[in-house]
C-alpha positions as CSV (number, residue, x, y, z in Angstrom):
1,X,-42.7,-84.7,-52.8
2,X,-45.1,-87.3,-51.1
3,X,-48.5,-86.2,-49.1
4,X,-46.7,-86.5,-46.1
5,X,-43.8,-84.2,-47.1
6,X,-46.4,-81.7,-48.4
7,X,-48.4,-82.0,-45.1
8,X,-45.3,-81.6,-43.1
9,X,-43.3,-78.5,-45.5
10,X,-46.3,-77.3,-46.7
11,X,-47.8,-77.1,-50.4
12,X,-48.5,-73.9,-52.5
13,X,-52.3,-74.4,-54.0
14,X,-54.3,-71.9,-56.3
15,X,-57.6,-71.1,-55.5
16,X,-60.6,-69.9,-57.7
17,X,-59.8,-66.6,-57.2
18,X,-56.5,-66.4,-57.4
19,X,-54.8,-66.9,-54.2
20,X,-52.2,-69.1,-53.6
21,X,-51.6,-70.6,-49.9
22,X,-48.9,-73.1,-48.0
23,X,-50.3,-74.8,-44.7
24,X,-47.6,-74.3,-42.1
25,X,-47.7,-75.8,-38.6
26,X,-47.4,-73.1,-35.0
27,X,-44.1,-75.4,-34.0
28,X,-41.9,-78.1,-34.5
29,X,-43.9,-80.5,-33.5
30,X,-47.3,-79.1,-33.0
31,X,-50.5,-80.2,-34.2
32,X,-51.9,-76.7,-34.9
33,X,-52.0,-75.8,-38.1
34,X,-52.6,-72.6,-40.3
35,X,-53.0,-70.8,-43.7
36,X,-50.6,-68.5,-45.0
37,X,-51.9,-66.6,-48.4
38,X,-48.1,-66.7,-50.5
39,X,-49.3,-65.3,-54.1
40,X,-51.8,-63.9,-55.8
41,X,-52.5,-63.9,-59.7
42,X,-55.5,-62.4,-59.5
43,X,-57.2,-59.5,-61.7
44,X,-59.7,-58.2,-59.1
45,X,-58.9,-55.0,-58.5
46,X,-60.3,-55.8,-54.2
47,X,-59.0,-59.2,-52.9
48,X,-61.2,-60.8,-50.3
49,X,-58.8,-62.4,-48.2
50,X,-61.4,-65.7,-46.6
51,X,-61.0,-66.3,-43.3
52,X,-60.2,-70.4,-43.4
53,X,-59.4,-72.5,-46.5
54,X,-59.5,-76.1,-46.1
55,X,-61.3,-75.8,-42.5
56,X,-57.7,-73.8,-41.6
57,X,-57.6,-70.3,-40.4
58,X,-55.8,-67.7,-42.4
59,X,-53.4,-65.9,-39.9
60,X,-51.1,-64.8,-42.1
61,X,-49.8,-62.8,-45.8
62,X,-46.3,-64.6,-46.7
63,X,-43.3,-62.1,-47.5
64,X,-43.9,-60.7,-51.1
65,X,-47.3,-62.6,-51.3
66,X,-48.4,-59.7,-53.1
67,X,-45.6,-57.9,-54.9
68,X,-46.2,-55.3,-57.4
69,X,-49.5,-55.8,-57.8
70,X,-50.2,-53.0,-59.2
71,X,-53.7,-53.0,-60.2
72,X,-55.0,-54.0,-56.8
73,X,-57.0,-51.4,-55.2
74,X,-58.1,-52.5,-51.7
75,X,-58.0,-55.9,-49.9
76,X,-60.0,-57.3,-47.4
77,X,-58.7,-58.9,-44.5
78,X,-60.6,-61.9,-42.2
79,X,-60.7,-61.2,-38.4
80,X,-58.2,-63.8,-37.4
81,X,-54.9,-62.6,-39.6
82,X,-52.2,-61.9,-37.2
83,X,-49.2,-61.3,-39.2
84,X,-48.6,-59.5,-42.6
85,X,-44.9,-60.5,-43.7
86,X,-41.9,-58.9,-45.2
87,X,-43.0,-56.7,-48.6
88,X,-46.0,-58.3,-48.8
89,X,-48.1,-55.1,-50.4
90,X,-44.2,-54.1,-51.7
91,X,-44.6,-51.4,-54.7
92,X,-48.7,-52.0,-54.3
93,X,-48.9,-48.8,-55.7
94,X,-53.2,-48.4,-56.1
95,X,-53.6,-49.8,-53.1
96,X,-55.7,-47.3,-51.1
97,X,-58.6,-49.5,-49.5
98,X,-57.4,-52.0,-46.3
99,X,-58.9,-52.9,-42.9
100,X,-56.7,-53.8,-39.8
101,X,-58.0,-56.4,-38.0
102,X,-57.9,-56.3,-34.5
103,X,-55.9,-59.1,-33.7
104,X,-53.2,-58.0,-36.6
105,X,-49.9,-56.4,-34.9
106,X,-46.9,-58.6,-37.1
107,X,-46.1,-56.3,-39.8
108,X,-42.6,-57.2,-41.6
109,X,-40.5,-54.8,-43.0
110,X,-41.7,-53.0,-46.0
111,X,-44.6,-54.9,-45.9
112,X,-46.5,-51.7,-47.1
113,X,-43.7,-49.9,-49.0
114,X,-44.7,-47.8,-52.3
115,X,-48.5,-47.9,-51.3
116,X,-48.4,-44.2,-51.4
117,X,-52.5,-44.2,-51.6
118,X,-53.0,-45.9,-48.2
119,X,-55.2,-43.4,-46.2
120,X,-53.3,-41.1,-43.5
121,X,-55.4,-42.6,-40.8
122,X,-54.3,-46.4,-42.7
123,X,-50.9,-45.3,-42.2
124,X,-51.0,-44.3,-38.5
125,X,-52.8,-47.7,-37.7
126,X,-50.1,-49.2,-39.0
127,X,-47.5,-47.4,-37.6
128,X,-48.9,-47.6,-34.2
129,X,-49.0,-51.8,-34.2
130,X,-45.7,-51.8,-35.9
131,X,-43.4,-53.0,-33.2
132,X,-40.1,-53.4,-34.9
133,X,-40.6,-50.3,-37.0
134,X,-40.2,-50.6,-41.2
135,X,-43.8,-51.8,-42.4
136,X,-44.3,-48.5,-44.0
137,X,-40.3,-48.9,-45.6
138,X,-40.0,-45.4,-43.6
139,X,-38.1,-44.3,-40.9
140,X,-41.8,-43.9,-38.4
141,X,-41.2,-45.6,-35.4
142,X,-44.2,-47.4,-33.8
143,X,-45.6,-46.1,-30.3
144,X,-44.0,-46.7,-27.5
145,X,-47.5,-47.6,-25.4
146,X,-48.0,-50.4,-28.4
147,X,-44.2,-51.6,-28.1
148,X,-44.6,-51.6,-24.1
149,X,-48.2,-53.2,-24.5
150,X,-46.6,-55.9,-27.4
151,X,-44.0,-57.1,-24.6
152,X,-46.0,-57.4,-21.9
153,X,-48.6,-60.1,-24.2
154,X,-45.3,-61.9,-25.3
155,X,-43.8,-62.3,-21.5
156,X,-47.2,-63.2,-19.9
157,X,-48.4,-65.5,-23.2
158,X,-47.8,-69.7,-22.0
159,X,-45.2,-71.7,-23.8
């Protein structure tokens, strides 16, 4: 794969502490670019997710980015992330320690399956920004204000 390939598909790159990222674009054919975290080989037990890498922002947590990682106990998120994919945290099963940021309301499903240490009020959080339902790999459904609130952004947001 040539520079220009890897700039245009994306390239997986390990950082000093363990993380692994891909640069994706917003669109076909957009200049805007972001970080999405895809791995982690870590052995920190709390992952500081940064909030750019490469003067990028980190919006999102690829699917399975951090599967069965066992040891992990909490994980920091930057301000910016907007989406947390498909089982990222899948069968995370010490993870008890996350923040939410504000912004954050893409949750894919299981992306927090088998964390059974995640904190009640964790779990409601993420229930109530969960608008397709399945982040928590359970049968909660997310709150119908957030789902009506989550429509309204998406028909009023520009094209």
């Amino acid at each position: 794969m040539n520079e220009e390939q890897r700039e245009r598909w994306g390239s997986r790159t390990r950082l000093e502490n363990g993380l692994e990222y891909e640069i994706h674009r917003s669109g076909w054919g957009s200049s805007e670019r972001f970080i999405c975290i895809s791995g982690y080989n870590g052995e920190s037990p709390v992952v500081e997710i940064p909030a750019e890498i490469a003067g990028l922002p980190v919006t999102h947590i690829g699917d399975f980015a951090f599967l069965r990682c066992t040891h992990i106990t909490g994980v920091k998120f930057p301000e910016n992330l907007t989406d947390i994919d498909a089982g990222a945290f899948l069968d995370c099963t010490a993870l008890s320690e996350i923040n939410i940021p504000g912004n954050c309301d893409g949750f894919g499903v299981d992306a927090f399956k088998n964390c059974p240490n995640l904190s009640p009020k964790t779990r409601a959080l993420i229930n109530e920004r969960d608008y397709f339902g399945g982040a928590l790999g359970e049968d909660e459904e997310p709150s119908q204000e957030f789902k009506g609130a989550k429509n309204e952004r998406r028909r009023s947001s520009p094209k």
